[in-house]
C-alpha positions as CSV (number, residue, x, y, z in Angstrom):
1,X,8.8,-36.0,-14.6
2,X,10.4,-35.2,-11.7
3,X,12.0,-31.9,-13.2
4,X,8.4,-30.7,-14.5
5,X,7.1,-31.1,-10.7
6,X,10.1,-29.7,-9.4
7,X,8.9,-26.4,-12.2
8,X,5.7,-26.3,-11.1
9,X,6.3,-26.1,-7.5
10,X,8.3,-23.3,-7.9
11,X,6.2,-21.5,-9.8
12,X,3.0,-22.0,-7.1
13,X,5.2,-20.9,-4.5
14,X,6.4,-17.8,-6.2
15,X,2.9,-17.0,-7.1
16,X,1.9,-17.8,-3.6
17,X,4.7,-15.0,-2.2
18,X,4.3,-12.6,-5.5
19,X,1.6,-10.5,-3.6
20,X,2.7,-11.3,0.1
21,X,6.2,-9.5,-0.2
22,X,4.8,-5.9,-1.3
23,X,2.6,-6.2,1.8
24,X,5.4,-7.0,4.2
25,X,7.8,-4.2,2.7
26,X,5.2,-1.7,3.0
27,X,4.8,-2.6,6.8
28,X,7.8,-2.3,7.5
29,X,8.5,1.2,6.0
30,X,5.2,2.4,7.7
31,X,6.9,1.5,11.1
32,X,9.3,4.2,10.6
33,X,9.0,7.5,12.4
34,X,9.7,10.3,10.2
35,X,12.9,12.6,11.8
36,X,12.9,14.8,14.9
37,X,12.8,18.3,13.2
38,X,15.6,20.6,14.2
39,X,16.2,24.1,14.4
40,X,17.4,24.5,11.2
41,X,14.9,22.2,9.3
42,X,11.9,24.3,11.2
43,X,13.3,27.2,9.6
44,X,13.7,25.6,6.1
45,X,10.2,25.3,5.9
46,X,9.3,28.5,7.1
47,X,9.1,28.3,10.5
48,X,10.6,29.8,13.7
49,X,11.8,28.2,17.0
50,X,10.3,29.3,20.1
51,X,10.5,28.3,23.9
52,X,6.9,27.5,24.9
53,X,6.3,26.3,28.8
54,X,9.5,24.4,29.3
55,X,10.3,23.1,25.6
56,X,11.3,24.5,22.1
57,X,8.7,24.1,19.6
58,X,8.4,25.2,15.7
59,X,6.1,27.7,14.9
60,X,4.3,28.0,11.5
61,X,6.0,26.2,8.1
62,X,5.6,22.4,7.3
63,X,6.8,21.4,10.9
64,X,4.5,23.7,12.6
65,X,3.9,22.7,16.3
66,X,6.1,19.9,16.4
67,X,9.0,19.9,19.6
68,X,12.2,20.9,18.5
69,X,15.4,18.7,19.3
């Protein structure tokens, strides 16, 4: 008896954290900032580095207007 409550406790707990662990994971991987774009990944994707009032910046491509590091 004891062994077919021990059983079904398991399984309503698993069921209980089967849709709560997808959830969590994908919150955490959403709180990742993507990576600061260099000058040789702005030009990768097409773009060119240029100085504009007091930083470098990526012009045109994927990373187009984002600062350059």
């Amino acid at each position: 008896m004891r062994r077919r409550l021990l059983g079904f406790t398991a399984a309503v707990i698993l069921a209980a954290l089967g849709p709560i662990v997808p959830v969590a994971h994908a919150t955490v991987v959403a709180q990742v900032p993507p990576p600061p774009v260099d000058g040789q990944m702005c030009e990768d994707g097409g773009g060119v580095v240029l100085y504009d009032s007091g930083s470098w910046v990526c012009v045109g491509g994927a990373h187009d207007g984002k600062p350059v590091v």
